[in-house]
C-alpha positions, 0 to 999 in steps of 0.5 A, a space after each residue: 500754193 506752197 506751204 511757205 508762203 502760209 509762214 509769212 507774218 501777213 497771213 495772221 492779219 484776220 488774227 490781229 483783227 480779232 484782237 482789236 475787235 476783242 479790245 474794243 468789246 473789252 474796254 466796254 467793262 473798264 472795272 472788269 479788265 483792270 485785274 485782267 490786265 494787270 495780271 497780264 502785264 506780271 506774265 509778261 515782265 517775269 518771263 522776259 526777265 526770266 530769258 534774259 537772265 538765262 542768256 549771257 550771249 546779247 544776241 540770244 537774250 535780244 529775242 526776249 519779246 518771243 517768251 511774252 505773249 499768249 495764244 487764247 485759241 490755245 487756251 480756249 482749246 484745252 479750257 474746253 477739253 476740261 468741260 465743266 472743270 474750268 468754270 465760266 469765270 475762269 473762262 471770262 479771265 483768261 479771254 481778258 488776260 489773254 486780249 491784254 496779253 496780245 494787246 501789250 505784245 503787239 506794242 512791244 512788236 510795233 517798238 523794239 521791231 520798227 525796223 526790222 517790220 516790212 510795211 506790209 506786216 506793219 499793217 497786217 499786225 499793228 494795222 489790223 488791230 487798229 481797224 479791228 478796234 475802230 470796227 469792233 463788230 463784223 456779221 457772222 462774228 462767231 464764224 468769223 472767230 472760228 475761221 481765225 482760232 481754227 483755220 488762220 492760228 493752225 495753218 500759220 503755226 503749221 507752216 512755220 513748224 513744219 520745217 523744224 520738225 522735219 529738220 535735224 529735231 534739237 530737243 535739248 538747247 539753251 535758246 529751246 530750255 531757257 524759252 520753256 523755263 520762261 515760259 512756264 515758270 515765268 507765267 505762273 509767278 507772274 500772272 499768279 502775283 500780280 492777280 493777287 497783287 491787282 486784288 489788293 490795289 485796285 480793291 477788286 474781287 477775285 471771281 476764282 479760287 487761287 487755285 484757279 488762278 494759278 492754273 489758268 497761269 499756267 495755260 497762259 503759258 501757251 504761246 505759238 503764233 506771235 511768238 513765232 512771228 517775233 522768233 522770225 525777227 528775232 533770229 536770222 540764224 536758221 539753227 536759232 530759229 528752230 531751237 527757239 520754235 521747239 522750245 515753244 512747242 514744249 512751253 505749250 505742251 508742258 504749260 497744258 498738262 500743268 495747267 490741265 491738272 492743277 485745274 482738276 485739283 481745283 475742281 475737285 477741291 471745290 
């Protein structure tokens, strides 16, 4: 079986899934999400604006959905990197954010890609979540969430990356700098912000330090699997697509050392 046809946007169908399976155990605590959510949404405004802002040409800035969302298998896995670092409730936080985070991308993919989306990914992306919501539980849930975070995600970004690694490597761009500046920044301002904007509004209580919170802001910063799917509808041209998809490597690279290290701060600090 050839490597391209893991690059096909069906193949994250399981992954989709998952999130309407995690939506569903998360809106079973409403007053825990609220905060979560909200926070969410601010990492997802400010690094929109953010792109737009750093791309005159309309059909670069027209691909601003991409710099949105956030790989929780990414995050899981630098959070367990860290041990006893990243404490239980950050943990809990970032699950929440990143469920909402996934959830509010997938409606923004379903609206501004209507057209673009063949039926088939329709229902691998919008369908699946619908199922995974109306299912909510499945046996074997932990292998399950396993096989998708360690098997599905890798497999799916390794396929669409792999080209661009192989290819003419552009590691300085405009797409590729303004996805990272994005990303990065966007993420920290955004989520940090409206957390703390969310604490006063809705009259919640804030279960990790400040510090905390602008570290787990800076992990939200790692996206690959829906970003690149939407980078795929976004750009026919194969130079703008490998620019953008290098651009998200380094957001990811660069949003785990920042995240990583404020984290250990935090933890001294504490």
């Amino acid at each position: 079986m050839e490597l391209e046809f893991f690059a096909h946007s069906e193949v994250l169908a399981p992954f989709f899934f998952l999130i309407g399976m995690q939506l569903r155990n998360e809106i079973s605590h409403p007053k825990e999400i609220l905060l979560p959510t909200f926070a969410a949404l601010g990492g997802m405004l400010f690094p929109a604006v953010i792109f737009i802002g750093l791309n005159s040409d309309p059909a670069i800035a027209s691909g601003w959905p991409l710099v949105m969302p956030t790989d929780i298998a990414l995050v899981i896995l630098v959070v367990l990197a860290l041990g006893k670092r990243a404490s239980v409730a950050l943990k809990t936080f970032l699950l929440a954010l990143a469920v909402a985070d996934d959830l509010l991308s997938i409606i923004v993919l379903g609206v501004k890609y209507t057209g673009a989306l063949k039926a088939t990914e329709v229902l691998a992306s919008i369908g699946a979540v619908l199922l995974g919501a109306l299912v909510g539980k499945v046996p074997f849930e932990k292998h399950f969430i396993k096989f998708v975070n360690f098997a599905i995600l890798p497999i799916y970004v390794f396929a669409n990356v792999y080209p661009t690694l192989t290819a003419d490597l552009e590691l300085q761009s405009d797409l590729g700098n303004s996805v990272i500046i994005a990303r990065v920044i966007g993420k920290i301002v955004g989520i940090t912000l409206f957390g703390l904007i969310g604490v006063k509004l809705f009259k919640s209580q804030l279960l990790i330090s400040k510090l905390e919170l602008i570290g787990g802001s800076a992990l939200a910063g790692m996206g690959l699997a829906v970003s690149i799917m939407i980078a795929n509808l976004s750009y026919t041209s194969e130079i703008l697509l490998n620019q953008a998809k290098v651009g998200l490597l380094l957001a990811a690279l660069i949003s785990a050392v920042i995240g990583s290290f404020i984290l250990v701060i935090a933890t001294k600090k504490n």
